[in-house]
N, C-alpha and C positions, 0 to 999 in steps of 0.2 A: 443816212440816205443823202446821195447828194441832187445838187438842183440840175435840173433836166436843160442839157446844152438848147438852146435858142441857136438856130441860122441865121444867117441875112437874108434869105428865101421868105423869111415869114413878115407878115404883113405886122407892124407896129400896135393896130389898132385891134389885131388878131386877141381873142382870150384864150387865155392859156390855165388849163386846169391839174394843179396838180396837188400832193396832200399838202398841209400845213407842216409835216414834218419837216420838210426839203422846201419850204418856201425862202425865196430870195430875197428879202427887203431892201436891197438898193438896185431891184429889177425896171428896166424903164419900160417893160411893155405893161399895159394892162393885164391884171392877173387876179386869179379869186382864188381860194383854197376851202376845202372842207377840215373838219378835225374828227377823222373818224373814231379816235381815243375815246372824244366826249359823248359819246354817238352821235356826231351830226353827220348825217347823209347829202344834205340838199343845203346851199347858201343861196339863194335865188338860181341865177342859172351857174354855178359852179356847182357839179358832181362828176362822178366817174363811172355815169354808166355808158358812154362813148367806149372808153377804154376798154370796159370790159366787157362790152360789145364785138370788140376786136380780138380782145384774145380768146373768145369762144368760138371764133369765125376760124382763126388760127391753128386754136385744137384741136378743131373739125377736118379740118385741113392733114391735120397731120397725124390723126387716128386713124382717119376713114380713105384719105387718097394716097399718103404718101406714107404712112408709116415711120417715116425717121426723117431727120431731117439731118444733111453734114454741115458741118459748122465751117467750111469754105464756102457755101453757096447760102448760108442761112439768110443773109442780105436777098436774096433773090426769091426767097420762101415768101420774108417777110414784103416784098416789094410785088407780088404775083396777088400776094393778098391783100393788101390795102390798095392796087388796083380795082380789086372785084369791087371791094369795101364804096370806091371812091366810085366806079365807073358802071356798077351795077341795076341801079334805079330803075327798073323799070317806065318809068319817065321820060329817061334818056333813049332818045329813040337809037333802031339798033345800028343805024348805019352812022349815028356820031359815035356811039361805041366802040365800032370799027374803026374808023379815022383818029379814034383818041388811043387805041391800041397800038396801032400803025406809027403815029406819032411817036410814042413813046419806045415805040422796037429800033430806032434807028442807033444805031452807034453800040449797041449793048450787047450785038453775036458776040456769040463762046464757041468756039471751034472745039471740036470731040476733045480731040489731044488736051487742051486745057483742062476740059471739065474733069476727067478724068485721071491727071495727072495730080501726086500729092499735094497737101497744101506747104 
C-alpha cells in the first residue's frame, strides 16, 4: 500500500489518519495510525470511521442516483460528493450553502461537446 500523496493545500498541523500499513516515518506533518491487523480500531482520536463515512455516502450515490459512474468524470462524482459531505450540516445555514456552492461553480463548466465526447 503506498502512503497517501499530502498537498500543499493541507494545513501542517492538520491530522492525517491513515492505516499503519502505508505509514510514512520521515512524514513532517502530524499523523496517527491504527493497526487494524492487531485489532486495534481506536488510537485516541486516530480511526477510520471518517473514511468510511465517506465511502458509504458515495455508494449511496452511486446505487441509488447515478447508477455507474465513468471514469472521465469520476473526479466530479467524487468532488459533488465530498461537497455535500463538507457543505451539508444542517448548521450551515442555507444561504452560506448557496454562496459556498456558487463559489466553488466558478471556473469548473463542462460544455455538452466535452462531457460527452471520449476520454
Amino acid at each position: 500500500m503506498s502512503v497517501p500523496e499530502l498537498t500543499e493545500s493541507q494545513n501542517p498541523r492538520q491530522m492525517i489518519d491513515f492505516p499503519v500499513s502505508c505509514a510514512e516515518p520521515n512524514l513532517v506533518y502530524d499523523h496517527a495510525s491504527v493497526n487494524h491487523s492487531a485489532k486495534e480500531y481506536v488510537n485516541g482520536m486516530a480511526h477510520t470511521n471518517g473514511i468510511e463515512s465517506v465511502w458509504a455516502v458515495l455508494k449511496r450515490g452511486f446505487y441509488g442516483v447515478y447508477h455507474s459512474f465513468s471514469e472521465k468524470h469520476l473526479q466530479r462524482y467524487v468532488d459533488e460528493f465530498s461537497f455535500r459531505l463538507n457543505e451539508g450540516n444542517v448548521k450551515n445555514h442555507t444561504m452560506s450553502r448557496i454562496d459556498s456552492l456558487l463559489a466553488k461553480s466558478v471556473g469548473v463548466r463542462i460544455m455538452y461537446k466535452e462531457l460527452i465526447e471520449s476520454v
